[in-house]
C-alpha positions in Angstrom: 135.9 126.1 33.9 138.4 123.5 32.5 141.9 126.2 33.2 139.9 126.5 36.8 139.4 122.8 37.5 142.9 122.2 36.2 144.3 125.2 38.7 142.5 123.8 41.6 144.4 120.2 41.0 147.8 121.7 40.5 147.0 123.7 43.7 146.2 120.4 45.7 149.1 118.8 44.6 151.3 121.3 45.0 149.7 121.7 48.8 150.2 118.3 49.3 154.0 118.1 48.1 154.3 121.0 50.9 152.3 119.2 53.9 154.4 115.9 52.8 157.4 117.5 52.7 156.8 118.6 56.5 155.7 115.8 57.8 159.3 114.2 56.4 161.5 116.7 57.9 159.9 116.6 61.1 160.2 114.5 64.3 158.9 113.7 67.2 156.9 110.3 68.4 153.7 111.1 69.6 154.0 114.4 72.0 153.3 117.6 71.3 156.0 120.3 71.1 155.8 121.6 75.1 154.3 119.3 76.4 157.1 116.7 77.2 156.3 115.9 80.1 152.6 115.4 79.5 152.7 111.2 78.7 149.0 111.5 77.2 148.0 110.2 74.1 148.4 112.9 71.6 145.4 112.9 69.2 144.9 115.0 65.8 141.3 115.4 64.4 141.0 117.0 61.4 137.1 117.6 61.2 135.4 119.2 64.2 132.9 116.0 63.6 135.7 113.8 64.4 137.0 116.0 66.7 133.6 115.5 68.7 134.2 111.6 69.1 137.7 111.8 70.0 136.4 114.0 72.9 133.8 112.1 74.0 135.3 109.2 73.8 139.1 110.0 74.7 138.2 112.5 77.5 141.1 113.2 80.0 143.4 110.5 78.7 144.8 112.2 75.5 145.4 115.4 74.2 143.2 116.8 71.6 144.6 119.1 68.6 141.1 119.8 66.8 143.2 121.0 63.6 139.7 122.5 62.1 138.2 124.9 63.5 133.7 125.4 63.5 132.6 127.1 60.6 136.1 125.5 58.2 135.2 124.6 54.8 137.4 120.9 54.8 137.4 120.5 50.9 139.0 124.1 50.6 141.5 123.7 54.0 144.8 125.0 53.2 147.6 123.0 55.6 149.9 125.2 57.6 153.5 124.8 58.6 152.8 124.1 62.1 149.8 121.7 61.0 152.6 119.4 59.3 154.2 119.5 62.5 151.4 118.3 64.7 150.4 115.3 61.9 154.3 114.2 62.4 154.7 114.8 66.4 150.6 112.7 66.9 150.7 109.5 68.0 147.1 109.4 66.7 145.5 111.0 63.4 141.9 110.4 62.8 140.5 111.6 59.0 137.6 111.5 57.1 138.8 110.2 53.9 137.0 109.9 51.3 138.4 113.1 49.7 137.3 115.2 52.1 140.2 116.9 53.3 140.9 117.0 49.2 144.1 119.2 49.8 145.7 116.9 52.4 144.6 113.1 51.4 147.8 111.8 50.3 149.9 113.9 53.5 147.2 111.9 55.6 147.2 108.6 53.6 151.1 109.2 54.4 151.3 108.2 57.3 150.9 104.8 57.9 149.6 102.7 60.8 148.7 105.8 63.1 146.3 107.6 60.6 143.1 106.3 61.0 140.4 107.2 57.7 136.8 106.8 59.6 135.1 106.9 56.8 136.8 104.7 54.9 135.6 101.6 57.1 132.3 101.5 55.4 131.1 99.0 53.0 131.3 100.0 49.6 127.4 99.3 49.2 127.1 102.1 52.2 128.6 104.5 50.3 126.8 106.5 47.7 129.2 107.6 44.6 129.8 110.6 43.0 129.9 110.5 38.9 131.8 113.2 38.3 134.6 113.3 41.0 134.4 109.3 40.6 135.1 108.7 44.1 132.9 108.3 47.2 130.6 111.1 48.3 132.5 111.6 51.8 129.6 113.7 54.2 128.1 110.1 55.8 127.9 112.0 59.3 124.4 113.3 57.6 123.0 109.7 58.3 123.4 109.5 62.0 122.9 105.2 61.7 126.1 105.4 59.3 127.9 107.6 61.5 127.5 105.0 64.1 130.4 103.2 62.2 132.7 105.9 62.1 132.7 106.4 65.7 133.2 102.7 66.2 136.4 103.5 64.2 137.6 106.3 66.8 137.1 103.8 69.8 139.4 101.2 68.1 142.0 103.5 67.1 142.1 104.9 70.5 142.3 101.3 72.1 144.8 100.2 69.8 147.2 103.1 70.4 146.3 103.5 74.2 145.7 99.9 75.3 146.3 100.8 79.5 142.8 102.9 79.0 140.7 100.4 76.7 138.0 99.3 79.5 137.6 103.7 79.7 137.7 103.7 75.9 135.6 100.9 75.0 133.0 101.9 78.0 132.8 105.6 76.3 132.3 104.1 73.2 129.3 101.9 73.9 128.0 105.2 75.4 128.5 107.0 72.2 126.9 104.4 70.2 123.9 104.6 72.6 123.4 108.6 72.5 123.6 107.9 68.3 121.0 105.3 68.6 118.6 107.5 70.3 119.4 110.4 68.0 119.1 108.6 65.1 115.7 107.4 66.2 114.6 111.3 66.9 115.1 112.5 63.8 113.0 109.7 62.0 110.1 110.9 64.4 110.7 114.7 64.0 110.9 114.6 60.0 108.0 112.8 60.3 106.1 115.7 60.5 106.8 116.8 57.4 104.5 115.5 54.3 106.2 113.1 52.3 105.6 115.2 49.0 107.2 118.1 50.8 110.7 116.7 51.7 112.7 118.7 49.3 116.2 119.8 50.7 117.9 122.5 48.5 121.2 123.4 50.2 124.7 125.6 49.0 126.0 122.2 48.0 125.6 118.3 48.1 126.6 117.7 51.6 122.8 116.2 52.8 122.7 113.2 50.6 123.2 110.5 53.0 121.0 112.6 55.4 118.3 112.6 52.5 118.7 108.6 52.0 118.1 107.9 55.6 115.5 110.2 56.3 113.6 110.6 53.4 114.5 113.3 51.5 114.9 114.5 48.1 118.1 117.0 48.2 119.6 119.0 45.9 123.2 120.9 45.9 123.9 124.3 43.9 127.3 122.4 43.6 128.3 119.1 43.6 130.3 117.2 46.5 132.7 119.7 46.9 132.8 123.4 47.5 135.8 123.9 44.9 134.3 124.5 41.8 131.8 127.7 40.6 128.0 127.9 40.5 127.1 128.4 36.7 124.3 130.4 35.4 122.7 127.6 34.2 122.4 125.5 37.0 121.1 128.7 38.9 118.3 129.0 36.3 117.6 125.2 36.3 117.6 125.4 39.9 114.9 128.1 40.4 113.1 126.9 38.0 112.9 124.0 39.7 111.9 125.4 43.2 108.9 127.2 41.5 107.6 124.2 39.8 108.1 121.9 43.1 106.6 124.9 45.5 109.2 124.4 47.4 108.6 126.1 51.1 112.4 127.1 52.1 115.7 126.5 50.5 118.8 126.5 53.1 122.3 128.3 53.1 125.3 126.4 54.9 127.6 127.8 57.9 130.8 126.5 56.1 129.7 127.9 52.2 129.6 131.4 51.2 125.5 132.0 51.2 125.0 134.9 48.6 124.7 132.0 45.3 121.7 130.8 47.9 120.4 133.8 48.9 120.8 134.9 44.9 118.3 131.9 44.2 116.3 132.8 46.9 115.3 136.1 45.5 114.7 134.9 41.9 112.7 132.0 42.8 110.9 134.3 45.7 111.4 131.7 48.3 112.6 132.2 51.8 115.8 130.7 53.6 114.4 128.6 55.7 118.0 128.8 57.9 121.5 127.6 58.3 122.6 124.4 58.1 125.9 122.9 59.6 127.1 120.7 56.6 130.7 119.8 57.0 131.6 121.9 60.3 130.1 122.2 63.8 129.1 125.4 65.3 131.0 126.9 68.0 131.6 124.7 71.3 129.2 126.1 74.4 126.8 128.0 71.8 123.3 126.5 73.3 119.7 126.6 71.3 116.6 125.8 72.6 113.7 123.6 71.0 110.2 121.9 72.3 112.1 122.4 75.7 114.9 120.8 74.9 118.8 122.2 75.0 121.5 121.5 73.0 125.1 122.4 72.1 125.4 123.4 68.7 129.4 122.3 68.8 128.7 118.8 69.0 127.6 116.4 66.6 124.2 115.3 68.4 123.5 119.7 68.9 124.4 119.8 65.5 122.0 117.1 64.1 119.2 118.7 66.0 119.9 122.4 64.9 119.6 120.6 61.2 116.5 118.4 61.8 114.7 121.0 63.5 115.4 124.4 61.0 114.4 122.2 58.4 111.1 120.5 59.9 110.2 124.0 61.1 111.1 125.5 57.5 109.1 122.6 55.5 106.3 121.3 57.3 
């Protein structure tokens, strides 16, 4: 495990040095290649979360580059050639931070005053901390009152590199806020249904933490933070062990993680998949569910928070 952790970093860095070097030996000033003549605000997202609030709050008036796509694993993203190139040619570049886009921070950090880390605006007491990566657990879309900050974060980059469109920007951000106040307030009724006793989230990794501080939940990760490292025996054993002596109802695989570790535990402890979760992508853009009546669009954040809330209230209560 040691040689494989010490691969992984050498691999990072070595990812990094490339991305860097790209980003160096490129230029350009905020357009992207073939579209010179388009005078919109280009915009690069990495996440399809952040991707979302550009969207919704930048509209017509930039130019999106979602550089994720749904269903991308960030902590494992490899950068490409052409991604260095749209980093150096944006005149916007909105991140997570945190160490979630592991193999791309310092590329990102990089690039001074036009790279904006959304997650990084939070208090440090908002944060929860991981021991053994000893930085900041990055996934606080999972509490939708937190995320509320972030996208705050995308309005005032936008404004601040687009100031002839701040009354639309500042307008679609107060909407925004508005929609995540509403959600937020869903989601404490729906997980209300759920027995107190009974709110025991088991997931591929530990991507629902903030989710389970704000809502209530006890959760628990095969793997840590991030999807890098391997699932041990023992933590398998200790982990269906653990589901049998809880009675836990349904455990959950992710749409970004590999699900066979999950569905491997699932068999041993004899306890169903209750579903899939979106953890640290969106699903695909125009794919609609239906609950209680209600659509939604699984490729934005708010679609995505209800898919969650509702597999897991249906799986547990």
């Amino acid at each position: 495990m040691k040689k494989r952790k010490k691969f992984q970093r050498v691999s990072q860095i070595m990812l990094a040095s490339l991305l860097g070097g790209l980003i160096a030996g490129c230029s350009g000033g905020g357009k992207e290649s073939g579209d010179a003549d388009d005078e919109r605000l280009y915009v690069v997202a990495t996440t399809t979360m952040i991707a979302d609030a550009a969207k919704q709050i930048g509209g017509e008036q930039i130019r999106l580059n979602a550089m994720m796509k749904p269903g991308v694993d960030p902590h494992l993203y490899e950068p490409t050639p052409k991604d260095g190139i749209a980093l150096q040619e944006a005149g916007l570049v909105l991140y997570n931070g945190h160490f979630l886009e592991g193999q791309m921070e310092k590329a990102l950090q990089a690039l001074g005053d036009k790279s904006y880390a959304v997650a990084e605006v939070l208090a440090e007491d908002a944060l929860l901390q991981d021991e053994e990566s000893g930085h900041a657990d990055p996934h606080v879309w999972g509490d939708v009152g937190l995320w509320v900050q972030s996208v705050e974060v995308v309005g005032t980059a936008l404004t601040a590199k687009d100031p002839d469109n701040a009354e639309l920007y500042q307008a679609r951000t107060k909407e925004a806020i508005t929609e995540l106040e509403s959600l937020d307030a869903w989601v404490k009724k729906r997980v209300s249904e759920i027995p107190e006793d009974q709110r025991i989230l088991i997931t591929s990794h530990d991507a629902f933490s903030y989710f389970g501080r704000a809502y209530g939940f006890q959760v628990l990760g095969l793997q840590g933070i991030s999807t890098a490292g391997e699932v041990g025996l023992a933590e398998r054993v200790a982990m269906v062990d653990f589901i049998k002596e809880k009675g836990v109802k349904a455990i959950f695989v992710e749409s970004s993680v590999n699900p066979a570790v999950i569905e491997s535990v699932s068999k041993d402890a004899n306890v169903k998949v209750g579903g899939e979760l979106f953890s640290d992508a969106l699903g695909q853009p125009g794919e609609m569910e239906e609950h209680g009546g209600e659509s939604y669009d699984v490729g934005t954040y708010v679609g995505m928070i209800k898919h969650n809330v509702n597999a897991v209230v249906e799986a547990l209560k």
